[in-house]
C-alpha angles and dihedrals in degrees: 000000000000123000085229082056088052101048095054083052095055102044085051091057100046086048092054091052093052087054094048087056085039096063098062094056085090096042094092098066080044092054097044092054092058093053107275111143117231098261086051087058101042092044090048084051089043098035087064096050089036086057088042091054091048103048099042088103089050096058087065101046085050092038088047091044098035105033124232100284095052087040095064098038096059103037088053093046092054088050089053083053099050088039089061091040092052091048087051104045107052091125100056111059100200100046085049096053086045085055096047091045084052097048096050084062098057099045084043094064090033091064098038088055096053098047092051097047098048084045085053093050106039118083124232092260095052100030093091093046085047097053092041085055099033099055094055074079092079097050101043099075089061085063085036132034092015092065090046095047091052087043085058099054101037086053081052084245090141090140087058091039099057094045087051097086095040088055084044084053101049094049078061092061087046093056092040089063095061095047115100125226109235087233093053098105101048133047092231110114100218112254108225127212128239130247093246097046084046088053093046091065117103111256100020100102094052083049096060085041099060092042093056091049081054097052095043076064105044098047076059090077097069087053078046085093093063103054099042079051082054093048097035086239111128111238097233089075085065093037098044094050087049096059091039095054100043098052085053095057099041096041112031099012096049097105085066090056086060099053095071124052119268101229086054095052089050101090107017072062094064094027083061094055094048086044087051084047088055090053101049105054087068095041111098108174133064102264088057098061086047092059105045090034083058090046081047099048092046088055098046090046097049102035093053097057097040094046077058095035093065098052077076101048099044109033116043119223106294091064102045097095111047082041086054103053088040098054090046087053093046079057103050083051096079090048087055091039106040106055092042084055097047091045083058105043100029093080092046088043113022118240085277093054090042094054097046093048095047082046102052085042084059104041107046085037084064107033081055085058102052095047092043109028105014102045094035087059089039087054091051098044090055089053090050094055 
């Protein structure tokens, strides 16, 4: 099979997963229909990320021990099985909540799975290209599968509603039997590297850095509300602008990514979304929020791809999982962080103070990485051609 073919696989994988998660972004004013109390809702929503933050180092060790193609079968077929149990057990809280931490698991080490794959089989010159096209994956669903789920339920389709991310889930299983472990075509059983050998490679640490920054900015966006209620500006101006923004880059504006070095993009990425937060927390009127939501979105679309992007170019195969896993978890770290630190500083400093502090931490944070860890490698690098 082709690595084109593969590709294709992969991305719709990824994509299926994403809508799998998606579905349940309209489950809470479901739930709270049928009698759930707010803190039941919102610890059904948290209980699944909590789970996913957990287990990313689990969906390297499984990816590592079962191979890609194992990994995937049985991760989705696990997410088939919670999606039926959550369906059936709306009625009984704790089995429910059971149901959502286990599926949070299974879509942990799904996605894990699929990000280091497509990083093992792209080469250095597509790899860029490939991460900018692959994580629209993420941000699709939300133009896809979430209309259609809010369709279902307005129409009083909950029955349909509820079997829609078990189908989503099976077409998973269906995809993850076409896709080709990378070992298939030898007898050599692929020999990983460790943790301490992967930390130990130049450039790692200040990838994990920078991600982490990312991330500090991007938890900000669900604190983003706050401030826009502050300000009588609705928040979808800023969302909207986010997710707009973000598709263009990664899709149409991905051949500019790839004119700088990506080990240069890495952390302007992340310093542009701290610089849009502090924007934004002076701006008071609608294009504002436009303008800085679109800044925001370009960092967010290009830093994402290219964080992904240089476990490839600076680690070779052996390492990809475990740096995988790592880097995503770096990642999940700003959307626990950031709204703990907003709830504690946001009554000292209102929702404006909060943002432009959190901003102007990013960005000079990252703008300190790129002078003192990013150019000094790229310098090197250069030396070493």
């Amino acid at each position: 099979m082709k690595i084109s073919k593969q590709v294709l696989l992969v991305f719709l994988a990824y994509y299926g997963i994403n809508c799998l998660s998606n579905i349940y972004f309209v489950f809470g004013p479901f739930y709270g229909a049928s009698g759930a109390s707010p803190r039941a809702v919102g610890l059904f929503l948290s209980i699944f990320y909590m789970a996913m933050i957990i287990c990313r180092p689990l969906g390297s060790w499984v990816m590592e021990r079962l191979g890609i193609r194992r990994a995937l079968m049985w991760s989705s077929l696990l997410s088939a099985v919670t999606a039926a149990g959550i369906s059936l057990s709306l009625s009984h809280p704790p089995i429910l909540l059971f149901f959502r931490a286990i599926s949070g698991i299974s879509a942990s080490v799904f996605i894990v799975a699929t990000v280091a794959y497509q990083s093992m089989i792209m080469d250095a010159r597509s790899r860029g290209i490939g991460f900018a096209l692959f994580t629209t994956g993420s941000m699709l669903p939300m133009a896809t599968v979430v209309p259609l789920s809010e369709f279902l339920l307005k129409r009083g389709h909950s029955d349909l509603y509820l079997v829609l991310p078990v189908a989503v889930a099976l077409i998973c299983l269906a995809i993850s039997f076409r896709i080709r472990d990378i070992s298939r075509d030898t007898d050599e059983k692929p020999v990983w590297g460790t943790y301490r050998e992967m930390l130990c490679c130049p450039g790692v640490k200040p990838l994990y850095l920078t991600a982490f920054l990312m991330s500090l900015a991007d938890g900000a966006t669900l604190c983003a509300a706050a401030l826009a209620a502050d300000r009588g500006v609705p928040v979808s101006w800023f969302m909207i602008s986010v997710a707009v923004a973000a598709v263009i880059i990664r899709t149409v504006g991905f051949r500019t990514m790839d004119a700088v070095p990506r080990i240069l993009l890495a952390a302007p990425a992340a310093g542009l979304m701290g610089l849009s937060m502090f924007g934004l927390s002076f701006s008071s009127g609608w294009l504002f929020f436009v303008l800085f939501g679109t800044l925001f979105g370009l960092g967010i679309g290009a830093g994402f791809p290219t964080d992904l992007s240089i476990i490839g170019d600076l680690l070779s195969t052996e390492y990809h999982p475990k740096a995988t896993g790592s880097l995503l978890l770096a990642i999940d770290f700003g959307w626990v962080i950031t709204p703990l630190i907003f709830g504690f500083i946001s009554p000292l400093f209102g929702a404006a103070g909060s943002f432009r502090l959190i901003g102007l931490f990013v960005f000079v944070s990252s703008s300190a990485v790129q002078f003192l860890c990013w150019i000094p490698l790229w310098k090197c690098q250069k030396q070493q051609m």
